[in-house]
Backbone bond lengths (Angstrom), bond angles and torsions (degrees), N, CA, C in turn:
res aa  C-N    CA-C-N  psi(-1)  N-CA   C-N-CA  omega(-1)  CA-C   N-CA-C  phi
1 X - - - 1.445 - - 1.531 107.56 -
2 X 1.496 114.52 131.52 1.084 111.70 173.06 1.580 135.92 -62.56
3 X 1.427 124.40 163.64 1.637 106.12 -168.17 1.640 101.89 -81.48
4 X 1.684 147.29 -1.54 0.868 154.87 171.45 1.570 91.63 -69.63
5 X 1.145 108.55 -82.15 1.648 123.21 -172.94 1.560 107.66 -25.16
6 X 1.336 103.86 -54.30 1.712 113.75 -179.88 1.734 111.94 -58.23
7 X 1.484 118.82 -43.43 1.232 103.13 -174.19 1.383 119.91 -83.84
8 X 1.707 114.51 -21.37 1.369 111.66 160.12 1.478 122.30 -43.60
9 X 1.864 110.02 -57.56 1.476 110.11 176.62 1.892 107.41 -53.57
10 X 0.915 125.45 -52.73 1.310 119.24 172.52 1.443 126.60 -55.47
11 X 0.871 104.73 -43.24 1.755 96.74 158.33 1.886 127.59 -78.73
12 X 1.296 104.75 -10.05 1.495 116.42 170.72 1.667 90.33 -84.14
13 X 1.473 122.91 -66.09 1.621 107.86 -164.32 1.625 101.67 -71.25
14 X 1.098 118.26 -0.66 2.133 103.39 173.37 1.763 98.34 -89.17
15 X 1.610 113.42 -39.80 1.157 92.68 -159.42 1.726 115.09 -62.82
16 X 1.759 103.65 -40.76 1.532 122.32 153.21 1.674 110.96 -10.44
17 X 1.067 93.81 -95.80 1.553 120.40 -171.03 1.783 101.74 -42.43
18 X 1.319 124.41 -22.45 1.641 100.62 173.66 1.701 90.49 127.45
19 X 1.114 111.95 -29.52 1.678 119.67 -163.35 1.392 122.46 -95.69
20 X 1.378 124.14 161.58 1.252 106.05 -151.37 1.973 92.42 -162.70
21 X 1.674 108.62 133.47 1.677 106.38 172.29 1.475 99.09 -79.86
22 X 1.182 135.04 37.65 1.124 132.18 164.47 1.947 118.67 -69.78
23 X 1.262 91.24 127.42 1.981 82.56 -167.24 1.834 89.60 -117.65
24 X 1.515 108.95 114.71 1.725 110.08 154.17 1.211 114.09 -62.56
25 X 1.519 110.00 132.55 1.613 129.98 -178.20 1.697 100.63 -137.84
26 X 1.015 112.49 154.31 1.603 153.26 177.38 1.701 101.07 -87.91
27 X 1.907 110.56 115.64 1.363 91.94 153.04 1.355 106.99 -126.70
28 X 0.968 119.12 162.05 1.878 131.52 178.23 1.225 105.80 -74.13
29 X 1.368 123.11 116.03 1.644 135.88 -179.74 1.591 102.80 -78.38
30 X 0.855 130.87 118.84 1.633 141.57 -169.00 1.889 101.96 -94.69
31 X 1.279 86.60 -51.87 1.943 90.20 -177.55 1.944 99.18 -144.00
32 X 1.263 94.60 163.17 1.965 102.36 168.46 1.602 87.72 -148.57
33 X 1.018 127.17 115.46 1.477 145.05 126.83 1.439 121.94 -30.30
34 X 0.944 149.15 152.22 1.463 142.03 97.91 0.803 143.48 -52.24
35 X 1.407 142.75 133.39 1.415 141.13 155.07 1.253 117.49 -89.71
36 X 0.981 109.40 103.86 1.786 124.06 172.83 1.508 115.17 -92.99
37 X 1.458 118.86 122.50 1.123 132.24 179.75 1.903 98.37 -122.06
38 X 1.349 118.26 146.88 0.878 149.78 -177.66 2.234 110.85 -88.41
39 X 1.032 84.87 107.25 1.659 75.40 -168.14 1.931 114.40 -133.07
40 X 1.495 114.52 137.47 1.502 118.13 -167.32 1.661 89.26 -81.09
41 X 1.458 91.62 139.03 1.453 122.46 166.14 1.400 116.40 -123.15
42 X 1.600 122.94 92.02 1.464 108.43 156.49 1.531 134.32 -46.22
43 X 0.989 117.31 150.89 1.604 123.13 171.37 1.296 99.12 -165.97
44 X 1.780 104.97 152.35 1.318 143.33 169.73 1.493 122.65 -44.10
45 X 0.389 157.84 -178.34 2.280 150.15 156.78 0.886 92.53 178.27
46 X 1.678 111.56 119.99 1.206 124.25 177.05 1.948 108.44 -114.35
47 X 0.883 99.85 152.88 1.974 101.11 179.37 1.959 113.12 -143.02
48 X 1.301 90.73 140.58 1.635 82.80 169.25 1.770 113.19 -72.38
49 X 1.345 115.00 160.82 1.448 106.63 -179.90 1.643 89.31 -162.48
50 X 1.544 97.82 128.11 1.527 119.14 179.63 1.739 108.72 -72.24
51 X 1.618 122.69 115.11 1.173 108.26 -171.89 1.618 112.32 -102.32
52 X 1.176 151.93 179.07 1.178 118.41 165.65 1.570 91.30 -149.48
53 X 1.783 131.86 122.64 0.902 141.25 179.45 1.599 127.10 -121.82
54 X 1.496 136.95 131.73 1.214 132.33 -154.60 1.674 91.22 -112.14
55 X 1.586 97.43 122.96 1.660 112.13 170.24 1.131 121.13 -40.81
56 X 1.208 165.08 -179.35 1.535 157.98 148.18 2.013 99.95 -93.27
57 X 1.268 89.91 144.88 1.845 78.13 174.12 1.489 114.22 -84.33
58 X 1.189 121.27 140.23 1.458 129.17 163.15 1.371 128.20 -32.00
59 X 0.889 116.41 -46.48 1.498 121.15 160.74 1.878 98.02 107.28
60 X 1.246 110.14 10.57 1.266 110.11 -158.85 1.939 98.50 -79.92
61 X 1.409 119.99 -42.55 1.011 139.42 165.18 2.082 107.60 -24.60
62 X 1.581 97.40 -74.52 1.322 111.02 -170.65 1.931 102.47 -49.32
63 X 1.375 94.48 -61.35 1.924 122.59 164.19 1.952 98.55 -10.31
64 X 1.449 110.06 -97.60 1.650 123.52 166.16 1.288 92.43 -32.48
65 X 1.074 137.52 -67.64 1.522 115.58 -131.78 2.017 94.25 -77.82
66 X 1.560 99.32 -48.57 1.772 91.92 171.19 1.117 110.02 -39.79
67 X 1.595 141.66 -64.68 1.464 144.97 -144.02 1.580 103.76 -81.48
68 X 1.169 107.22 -8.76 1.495 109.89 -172.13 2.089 107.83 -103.06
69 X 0.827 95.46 -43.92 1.732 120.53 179.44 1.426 96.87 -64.38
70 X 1.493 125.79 -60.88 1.297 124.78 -178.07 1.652 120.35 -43.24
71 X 1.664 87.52 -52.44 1.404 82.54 -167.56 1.318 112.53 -79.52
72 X 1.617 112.29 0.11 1.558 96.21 -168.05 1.890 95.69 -101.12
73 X 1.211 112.10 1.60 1.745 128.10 162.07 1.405 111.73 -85.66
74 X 1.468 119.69 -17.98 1.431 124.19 147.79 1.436 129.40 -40.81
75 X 1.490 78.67 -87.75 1.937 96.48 171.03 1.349 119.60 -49.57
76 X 1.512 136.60 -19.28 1.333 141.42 175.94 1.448 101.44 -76.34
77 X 1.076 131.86 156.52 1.454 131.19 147.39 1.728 121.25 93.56
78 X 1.123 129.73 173.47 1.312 113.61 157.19 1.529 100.67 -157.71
79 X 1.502 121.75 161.37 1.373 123.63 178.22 1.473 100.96 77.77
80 X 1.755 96.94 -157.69 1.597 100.72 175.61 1.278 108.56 -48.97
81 X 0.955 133.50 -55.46 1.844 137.73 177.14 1.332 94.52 -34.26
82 X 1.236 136.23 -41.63 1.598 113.63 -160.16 1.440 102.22 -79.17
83 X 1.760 115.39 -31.57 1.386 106.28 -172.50 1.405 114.15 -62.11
84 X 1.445 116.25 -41.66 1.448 126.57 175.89 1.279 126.06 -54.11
85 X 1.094 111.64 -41.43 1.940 124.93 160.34 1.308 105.73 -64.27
86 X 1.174 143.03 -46.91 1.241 129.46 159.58 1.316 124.83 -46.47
87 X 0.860 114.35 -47.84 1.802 123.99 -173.91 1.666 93.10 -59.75
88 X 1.093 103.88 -70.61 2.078 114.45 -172.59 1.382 101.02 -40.62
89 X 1.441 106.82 -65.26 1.723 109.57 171.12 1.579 109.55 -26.80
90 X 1.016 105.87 -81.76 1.803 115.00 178.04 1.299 107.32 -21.40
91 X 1.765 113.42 -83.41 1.332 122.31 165.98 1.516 124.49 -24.30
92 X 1.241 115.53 -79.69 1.128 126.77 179.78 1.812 106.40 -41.92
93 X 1.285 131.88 -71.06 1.618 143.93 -166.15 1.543 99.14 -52.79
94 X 1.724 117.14 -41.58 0.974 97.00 170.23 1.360 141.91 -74.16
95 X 1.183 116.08 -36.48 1.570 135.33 153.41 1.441 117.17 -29.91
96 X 1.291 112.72 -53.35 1.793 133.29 168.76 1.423 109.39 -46.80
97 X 1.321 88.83 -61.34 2.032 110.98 -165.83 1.533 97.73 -63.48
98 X 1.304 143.49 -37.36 1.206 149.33 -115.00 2.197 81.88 -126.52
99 X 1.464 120.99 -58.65 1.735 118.94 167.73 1.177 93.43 -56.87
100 X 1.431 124.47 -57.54 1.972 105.81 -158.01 1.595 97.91 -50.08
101 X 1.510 129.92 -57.68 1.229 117.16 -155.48 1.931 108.56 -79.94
102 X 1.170 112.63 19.15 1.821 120.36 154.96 1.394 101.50 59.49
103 X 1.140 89.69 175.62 1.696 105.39 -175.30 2.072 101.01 -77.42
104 X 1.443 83.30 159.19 2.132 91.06 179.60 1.065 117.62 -62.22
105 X 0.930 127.27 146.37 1.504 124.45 177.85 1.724 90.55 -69.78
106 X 1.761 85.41 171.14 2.420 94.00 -179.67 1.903 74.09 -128.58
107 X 1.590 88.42 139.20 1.742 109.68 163.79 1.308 108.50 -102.65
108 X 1.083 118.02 161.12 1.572 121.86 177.65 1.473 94.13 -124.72
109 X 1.114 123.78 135.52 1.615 130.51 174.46 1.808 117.71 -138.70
110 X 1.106 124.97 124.08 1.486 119.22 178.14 1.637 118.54 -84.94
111 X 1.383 114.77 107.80 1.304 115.93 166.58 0.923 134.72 -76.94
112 X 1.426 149.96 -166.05 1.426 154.58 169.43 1.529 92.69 -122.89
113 X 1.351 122.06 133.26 1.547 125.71 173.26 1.291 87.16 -131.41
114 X 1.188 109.89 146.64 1.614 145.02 172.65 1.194 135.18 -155.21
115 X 1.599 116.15 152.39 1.373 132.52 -127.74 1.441 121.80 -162.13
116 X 0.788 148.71 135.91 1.068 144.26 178.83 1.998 127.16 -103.38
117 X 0.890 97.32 123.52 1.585 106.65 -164.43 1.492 109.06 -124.87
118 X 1.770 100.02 133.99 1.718 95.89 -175.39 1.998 105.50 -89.28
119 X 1.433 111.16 154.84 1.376 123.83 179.63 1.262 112.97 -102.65
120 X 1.240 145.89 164.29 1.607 137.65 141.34 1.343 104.01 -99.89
121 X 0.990 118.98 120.57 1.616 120.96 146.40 1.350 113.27 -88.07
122 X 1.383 120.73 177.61 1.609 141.64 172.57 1.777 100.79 -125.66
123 X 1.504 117.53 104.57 1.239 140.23 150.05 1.226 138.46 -68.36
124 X 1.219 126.49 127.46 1.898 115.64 -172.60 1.772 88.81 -98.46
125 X 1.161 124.97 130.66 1.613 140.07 -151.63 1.735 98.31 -126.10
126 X 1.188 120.52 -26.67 1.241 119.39 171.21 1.840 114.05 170.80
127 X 0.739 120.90 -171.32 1.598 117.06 -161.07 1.795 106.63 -129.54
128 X 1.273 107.59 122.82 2.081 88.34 -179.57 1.343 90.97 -95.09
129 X 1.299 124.86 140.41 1.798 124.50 -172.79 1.837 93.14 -133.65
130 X 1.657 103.17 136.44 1.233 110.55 164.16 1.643 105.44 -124.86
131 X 1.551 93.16 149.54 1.484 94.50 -160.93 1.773 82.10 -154.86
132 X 1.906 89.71 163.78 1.543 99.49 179.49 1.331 110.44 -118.15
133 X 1.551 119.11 162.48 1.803 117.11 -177.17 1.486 90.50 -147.74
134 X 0.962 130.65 135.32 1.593 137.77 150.85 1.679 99.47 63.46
135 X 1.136 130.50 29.86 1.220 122.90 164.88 1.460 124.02 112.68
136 X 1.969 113.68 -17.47 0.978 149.89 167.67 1.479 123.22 -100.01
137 X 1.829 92.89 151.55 1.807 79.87 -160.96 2.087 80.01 -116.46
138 X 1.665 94.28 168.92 1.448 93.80 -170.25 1.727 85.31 -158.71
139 X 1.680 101.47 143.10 1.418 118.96 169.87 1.929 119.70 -96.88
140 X 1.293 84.25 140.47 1.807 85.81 171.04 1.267 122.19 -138.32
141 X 0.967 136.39 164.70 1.592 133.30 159.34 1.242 115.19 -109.47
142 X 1.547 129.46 124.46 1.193 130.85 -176.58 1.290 111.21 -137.64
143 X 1.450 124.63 153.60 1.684 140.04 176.82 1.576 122.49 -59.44
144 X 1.815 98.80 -3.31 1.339 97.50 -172.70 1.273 106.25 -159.90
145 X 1.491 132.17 171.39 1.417 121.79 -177.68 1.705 103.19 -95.12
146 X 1.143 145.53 139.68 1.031 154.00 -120.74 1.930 91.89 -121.03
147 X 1.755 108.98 -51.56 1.143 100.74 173.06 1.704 90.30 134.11
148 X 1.839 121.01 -134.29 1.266 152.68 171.87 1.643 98.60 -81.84
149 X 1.109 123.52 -32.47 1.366 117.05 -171.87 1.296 124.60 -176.42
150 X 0.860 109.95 157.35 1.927 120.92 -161.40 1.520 109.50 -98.48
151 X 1.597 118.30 132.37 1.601 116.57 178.68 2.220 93.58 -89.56
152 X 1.167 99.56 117.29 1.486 109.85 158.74 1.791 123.32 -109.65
153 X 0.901 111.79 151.39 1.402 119.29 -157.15 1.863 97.58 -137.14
154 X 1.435 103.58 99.98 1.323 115.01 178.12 1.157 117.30 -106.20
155 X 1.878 116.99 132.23 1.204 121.31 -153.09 1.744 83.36 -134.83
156 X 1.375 102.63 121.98 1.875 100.52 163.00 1.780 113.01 -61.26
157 X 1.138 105.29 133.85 1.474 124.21 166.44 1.822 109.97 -75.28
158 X 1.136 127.03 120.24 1.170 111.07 167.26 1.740 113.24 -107.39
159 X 1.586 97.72 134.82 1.561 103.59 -168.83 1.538 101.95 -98.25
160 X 1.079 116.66 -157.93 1.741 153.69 -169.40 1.421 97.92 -101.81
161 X 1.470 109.27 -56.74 1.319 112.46 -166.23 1.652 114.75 -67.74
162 X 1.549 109.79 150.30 1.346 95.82 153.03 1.671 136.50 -78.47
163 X 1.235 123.18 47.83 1.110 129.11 -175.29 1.324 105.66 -94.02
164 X 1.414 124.76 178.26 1.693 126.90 148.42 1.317 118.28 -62.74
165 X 1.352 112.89 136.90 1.250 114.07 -168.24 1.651 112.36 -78.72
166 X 1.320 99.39 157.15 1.858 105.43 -168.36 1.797 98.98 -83.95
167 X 1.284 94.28 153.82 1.662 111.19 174.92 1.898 106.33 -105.08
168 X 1.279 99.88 123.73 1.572 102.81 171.95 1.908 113.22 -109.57
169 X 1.037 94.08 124.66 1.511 107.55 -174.56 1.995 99.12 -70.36
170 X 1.412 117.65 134.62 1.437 118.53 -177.09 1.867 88.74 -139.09
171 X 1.427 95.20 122.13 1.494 99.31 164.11 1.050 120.81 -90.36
172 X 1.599 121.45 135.23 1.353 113.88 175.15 1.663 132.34 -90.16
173 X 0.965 139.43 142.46 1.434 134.24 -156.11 1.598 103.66 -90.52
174 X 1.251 122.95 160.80 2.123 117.40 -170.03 1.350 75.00 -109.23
């Protein structure tokens, strides 16, 4: 069996088995950026606001003044005349009854009105980080700032060729 053949099976029964030529390495973070994105934030806004509302009148005014007018368009008159003096009475007492008890009073009351209003904030959205490994420098984009230095996780590539096999850098996520 060839020595290609052999390290494939060995890397097929490690990957199997749970195991892995994967080697953790350290790289030196050179710079971390931010990425700042600009982003809408609703919110609430609330304000005091002076309201000012006019009671309706009771009607109690117009009420007396009918029951009072009627009957005194009662007692006037007699026959058809009495019905008609009654009626005016009515009319009339209420009309009377209805000015005596004046216009509504107006309340003034302070509410809370609210609303909704958009914000901008400024968000850091992810970090561009350059960092060095073995003598070489390499860019990434990541969800977070990494710190002094970056965990890389190097796994040999196995090729076709007879060359040394290539190393691929895999970042790991926190």
């Amino acid at each position: 069996m060839s020595t290609m053949k052999k390290l494939v099976l060995l890397s097929v029964a490690l990957a199997a088995s749970g195991l892995s030529l994967a080697q953790q390495e350290q790289g030196r973070v050179i710079s971390t950026t931010p990425i700042i994105q600009q982003v809408t934030v609703p919110r609430q806004v609330c304000s005091p606001e002076q309201v000012t509302t006019q009671q309706s009148k009771s009607g109690a005014g117009a009420l007396m003044g009918a029951i009072a007018g009627g009957a005194m368009g009662n007692a006037v008159g007699g026959g058809n005349g009495k019905t008609a003096a009654t009626v005016l009475g009515l009319i009339g007492g209420a009309v009377v009854g209805d000015s005596i008890e004046g216009a509504p009073q107006t309340q003034t009351q302070t509410v809370q009105r609210c609303r909704m209003q958009n914000f901008y904030e400024n968000r850091t959205v992810a970090y561009n980080v350059a960092y060095e490994y073995a003598g070489k420098q390499y860019s990434v984009q990541m969800p977070y700032d990494p710190g002094p230095s970056i965990a890389l996780q190097i796994t040999p590539v196995i090729s076709n060729s007879h060359t040394a096999p290539a190393g691929t850098v895999i970042y790991p996520q926190r």
